[in-house]
N, C-alpha and C positions, 0 to 999 in steps of 0.2 A: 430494527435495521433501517439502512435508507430507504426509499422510496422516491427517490427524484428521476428515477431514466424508465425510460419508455419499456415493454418486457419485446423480446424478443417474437419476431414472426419468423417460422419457419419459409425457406425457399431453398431454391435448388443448390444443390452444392458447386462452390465455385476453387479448381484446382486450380487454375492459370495465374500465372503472375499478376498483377496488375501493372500500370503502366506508370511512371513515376512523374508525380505531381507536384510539381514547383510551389515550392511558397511565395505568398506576396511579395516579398521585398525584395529588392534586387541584391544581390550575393550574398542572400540569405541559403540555406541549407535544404538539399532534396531530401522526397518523405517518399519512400518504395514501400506501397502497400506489397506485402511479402505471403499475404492469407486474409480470406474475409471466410469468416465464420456463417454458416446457413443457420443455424440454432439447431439444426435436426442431430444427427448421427455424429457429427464431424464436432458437436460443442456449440457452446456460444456464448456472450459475452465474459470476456476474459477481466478479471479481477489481480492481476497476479505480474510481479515483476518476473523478468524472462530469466532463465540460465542457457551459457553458450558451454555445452560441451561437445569433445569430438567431433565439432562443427557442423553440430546443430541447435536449436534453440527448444527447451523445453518451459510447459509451463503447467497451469491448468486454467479452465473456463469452467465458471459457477454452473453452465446451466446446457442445455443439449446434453449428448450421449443416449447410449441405446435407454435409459431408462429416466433421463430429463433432470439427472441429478448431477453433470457435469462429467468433467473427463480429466486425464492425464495427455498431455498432446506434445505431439514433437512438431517442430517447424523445419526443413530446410533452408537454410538463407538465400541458396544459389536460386535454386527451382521454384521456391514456395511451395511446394507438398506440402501437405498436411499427412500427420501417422494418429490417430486415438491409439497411446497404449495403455489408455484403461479404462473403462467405464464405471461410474459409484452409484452405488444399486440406490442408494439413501438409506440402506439396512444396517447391519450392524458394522459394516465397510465404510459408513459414513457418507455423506451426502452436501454439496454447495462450498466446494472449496474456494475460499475469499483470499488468497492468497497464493506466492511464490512457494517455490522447492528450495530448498538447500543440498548441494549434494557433498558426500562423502563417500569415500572409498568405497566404489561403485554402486550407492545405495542413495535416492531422492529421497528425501524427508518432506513432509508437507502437514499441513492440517485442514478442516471440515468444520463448517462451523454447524453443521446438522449430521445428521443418523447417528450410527455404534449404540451399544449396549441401551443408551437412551435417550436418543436421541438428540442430544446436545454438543453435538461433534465429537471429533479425536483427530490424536495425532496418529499419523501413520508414515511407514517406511514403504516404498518403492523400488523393485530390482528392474533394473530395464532392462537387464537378459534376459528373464524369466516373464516380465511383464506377471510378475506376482505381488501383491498387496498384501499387507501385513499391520493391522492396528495394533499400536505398541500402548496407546490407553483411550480409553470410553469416558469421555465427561460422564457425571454422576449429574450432576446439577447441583450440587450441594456444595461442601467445604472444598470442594474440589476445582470447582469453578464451571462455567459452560462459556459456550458459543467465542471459542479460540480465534476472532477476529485477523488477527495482527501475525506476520508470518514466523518462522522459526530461527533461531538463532543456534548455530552449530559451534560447542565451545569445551575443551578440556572432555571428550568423552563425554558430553553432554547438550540436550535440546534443552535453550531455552524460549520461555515464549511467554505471552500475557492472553488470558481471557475478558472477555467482556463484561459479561455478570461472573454473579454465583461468588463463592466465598461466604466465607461464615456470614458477611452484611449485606449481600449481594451488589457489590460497589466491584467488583472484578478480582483478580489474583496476576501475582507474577509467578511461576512456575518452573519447574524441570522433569525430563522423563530420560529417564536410563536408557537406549535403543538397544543395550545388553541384556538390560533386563525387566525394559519396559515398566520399572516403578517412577510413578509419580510422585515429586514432594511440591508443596505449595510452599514458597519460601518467602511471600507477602500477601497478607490480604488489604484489600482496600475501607477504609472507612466510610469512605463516602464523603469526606468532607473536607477540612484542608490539605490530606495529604492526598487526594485528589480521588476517582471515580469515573469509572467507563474508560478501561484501555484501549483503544484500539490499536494500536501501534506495535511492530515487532520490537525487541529490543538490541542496543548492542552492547558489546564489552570491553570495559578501556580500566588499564587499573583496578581490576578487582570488580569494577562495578557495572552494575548494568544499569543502563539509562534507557528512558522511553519518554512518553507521553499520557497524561489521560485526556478525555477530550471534553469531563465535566470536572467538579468537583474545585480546590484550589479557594485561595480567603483573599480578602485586601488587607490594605494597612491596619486596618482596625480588627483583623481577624473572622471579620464576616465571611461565613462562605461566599463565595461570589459565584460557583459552576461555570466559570470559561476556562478551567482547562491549568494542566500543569505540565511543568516538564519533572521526573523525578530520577532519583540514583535507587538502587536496592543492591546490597552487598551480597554477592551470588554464591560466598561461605557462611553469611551469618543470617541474610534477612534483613539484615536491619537495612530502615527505608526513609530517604532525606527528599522531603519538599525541595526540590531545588529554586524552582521560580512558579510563581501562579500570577499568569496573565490576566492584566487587570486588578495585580496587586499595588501599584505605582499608578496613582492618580491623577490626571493630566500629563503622564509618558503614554502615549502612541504604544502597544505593542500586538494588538490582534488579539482573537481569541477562539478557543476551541482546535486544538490540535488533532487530526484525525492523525497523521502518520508521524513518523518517528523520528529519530534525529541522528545525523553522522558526527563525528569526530574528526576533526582538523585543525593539526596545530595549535590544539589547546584550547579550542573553542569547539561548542556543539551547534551544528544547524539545522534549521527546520523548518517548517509552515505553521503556521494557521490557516484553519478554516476558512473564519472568518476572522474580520475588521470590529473594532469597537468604534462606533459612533459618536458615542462621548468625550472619547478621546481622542478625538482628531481623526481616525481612521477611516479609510473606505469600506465598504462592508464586505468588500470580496476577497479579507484575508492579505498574509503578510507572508513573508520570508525574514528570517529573523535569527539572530548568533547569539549564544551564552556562554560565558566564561563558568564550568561545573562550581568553583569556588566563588560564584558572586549572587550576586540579589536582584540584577539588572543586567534585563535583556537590553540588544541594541536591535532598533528595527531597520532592516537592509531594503528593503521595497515594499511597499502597498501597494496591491491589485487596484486597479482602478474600476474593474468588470465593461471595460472597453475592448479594444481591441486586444490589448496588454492581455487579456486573460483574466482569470480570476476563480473562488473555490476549489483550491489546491487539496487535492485527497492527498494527493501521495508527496515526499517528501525531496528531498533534493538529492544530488551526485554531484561530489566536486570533480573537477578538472584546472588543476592549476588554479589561481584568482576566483574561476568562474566558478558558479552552483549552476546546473539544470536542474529541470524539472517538469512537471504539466499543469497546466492549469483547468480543473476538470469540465470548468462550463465558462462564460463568457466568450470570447474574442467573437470569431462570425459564423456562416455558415448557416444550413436550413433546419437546425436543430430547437428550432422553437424561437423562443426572446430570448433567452440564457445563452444562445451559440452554441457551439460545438467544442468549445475548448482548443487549447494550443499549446506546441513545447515553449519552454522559454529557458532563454540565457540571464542568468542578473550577476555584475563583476560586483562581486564581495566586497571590495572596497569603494568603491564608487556609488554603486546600488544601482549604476546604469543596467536597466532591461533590453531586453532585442529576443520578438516574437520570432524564432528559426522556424515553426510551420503554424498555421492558424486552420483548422479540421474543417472541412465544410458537412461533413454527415453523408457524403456520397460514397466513392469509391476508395476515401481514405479513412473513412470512419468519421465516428463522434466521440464525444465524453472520455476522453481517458479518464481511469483513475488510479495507477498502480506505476511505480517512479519506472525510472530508465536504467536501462542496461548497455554498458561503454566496453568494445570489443573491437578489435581489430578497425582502429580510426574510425568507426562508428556507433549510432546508441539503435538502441532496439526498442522495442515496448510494444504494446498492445492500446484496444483504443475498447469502451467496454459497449461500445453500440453506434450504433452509422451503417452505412451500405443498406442495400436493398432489400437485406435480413433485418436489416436490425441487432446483427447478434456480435458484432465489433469484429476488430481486426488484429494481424502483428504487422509491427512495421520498421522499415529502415530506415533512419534517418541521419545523412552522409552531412557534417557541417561542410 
């Protein structure tokens, strides 16, 4: 797993609002820290896109809680309270959830990419009435898959989601789990080699098919493995599973490489990040934004990070809004977060590929490092930030364009 962010120092717990902190540019977009995490009891660094229900904002943080293996947490937007309505023992409840919730007819779904039966995460369900826990499956480690990276996808009576390893080649799986009846099927494993390798990404559903990302694996024109990453479909009735593009299969085209997160559907075209930038190919190292037609061979590159101010090593993936993609950029732009920066949101218009940084993180009282996309609600987006403040242990936050 990564290793690039600072770990978390415990300090006091902080309730109060914070006070809203302007971004650079002139009418550019306010950023209302809304919660800063201490890493103790109350959680800390958050991994996880938000959900707004009954108007409030849930999520979870990889790490604090009463036993240091993260939490289930609710936000209020008005107040900024913080609620833990769970604590994950790292037992067989599972332990370091790296991801969002989905909810359904009053139940949060989510996943763990540690503890359960064996320690190699599970998926579980969540009642917020009850504030009771329930694992619907235990990774084995084996043909089963482990360490469920990438968040869940709620579709037709059915979770879907992708593992990191494990599978019969250990190159990862794409999956489903009954919440009725808690059976797991593996409905793809990974090879490991052009049809790509290490998913991290949730997936989604368009036509029949589910799309994702892996973040190694994928061939060039000559059918060499290359490992910078694919985008791929898998038929969520059959299994069957179609290379869609592998980055840095187009030889002197610009497209990035290594997709951490996953990709949306718009008007016929799929969009998403990379990582990283290919050097060979013209690119800057810090990672692209980039659209696919599911029926083509040939991505189009929308913006190149420059790892300037603009931002750069995009985790998480984009949110349309008319024309625009947002997003975050997990480390560049400025701020006291080392030489990498602190990271920043950014707007890029789809058609143009013009960017505009709306906040740039200094690592203080608005946080640093986001790495989990944005959530669009009531005229505004949401998000968390995975470390910054005087903990160390990130934030949630408001950000009004």
């Amino acid at each position: 797993m990564r290793n690039l962010l600072p770990t978390a120092i415990p300090a006091s717990l902080t309730l109060a609002l914070v006070a809203i902190i302007a971004a650079p540019a002139a009418g550019a977009a306010k950023l209302t820290t809304l919660y800063q995490f201490s890493g103790g009891a109350d959680g800390g660094n958050p991994h996880c896109t938000l959900v707004l229900k009954n108007g409030a904002l849930y999520g979870t943080s990889e790490t604090g809680g009463s036993s240091g293996d993260g939490t289930v947490f609710m936000v209020d937007p008005g107040t900024g309270a913080e609620t833990v309505l769970y604590n994950f023992s790292g037992g067989n409840d599972g332990g370091t959830p790296t991801a969002g919730l989905v909810y359904q007819k009053g139940t949060f779904y989510g996943i763990t990419t540690a503890g359960g039966t064996s320690g190699v995460g599970t998926v579980f369900a969540f009642d917020p009435a009850t504030k009771k826990e329930k694992v619907l499956h235990s990774f084995k480690g084996f043909a089963d898959g482990y360490t469920p990276f990438g968040g869940l996808l709620y579709h037709g009576g059915l979770l879907f989601g992708t593992t990191e390893s494990g599978g019969t080649n250990g190159s990862g799986t794409v999956y489903s789990v009954d919440p009725a009846t808690r059976a797991e099927k593996v409905l793809y494993v990974f090879q490991g080699g052009g049809d790509g390798d290490q998913p991290m990404s949730n997936v989604i559903y368009q036509d029949g098919i589910l799309y994702g990302t892996t973040l190694n694996g994928g061939h060039d024109i000559h059918g060499a493995v290359t490992d910078r990453g694919t985008v791929f479909g898998v038929d969520a009735a059959t299994g069957a599973e179609s290379s869609l593009y592998s980055f840095g299969e187009n030889d002197g085209e610009p497209d990035g490489t290594n997709p951490w997160a996953g990709v949306i559907y718009r008007g016929g075209y799929l969009y998403g990040t990379t990582y990283y930038g290919y050097n060979e190919q013209g690119v800057s190292y810090y990672g692209t934004v980039f659209k696919l037609a599911p029926n083509s061979t040939q991505d189009t590159l929308i913006y190149s990070f420059k790892g300037d101010a603009d931002g750069g090593f995009p985790f998480a993936g984009v949110l349309a809004r008319g024309s625009d993609l947002y997003g975050i950029g997990s480390f560049s732009g400025e701020g006291n977060c080392g030489g990498s920066g602190c990271g920043v949101v950014y707007k890029v218009d789809s058609r143009t590929g013009k960017e505009t940084v709306l906040h740039s993180f200094t690592g203080n009282g608005d946080g640093g490092n986001p790495e989990a996309g944005l959530l669009y609600a009531n005229g505004a987006f949401y998000g968390t930030t995975f470390d910054g403040t005087t903990s160390n242990a990130g934030t949630v936050f408001m950000l009004t364009p």
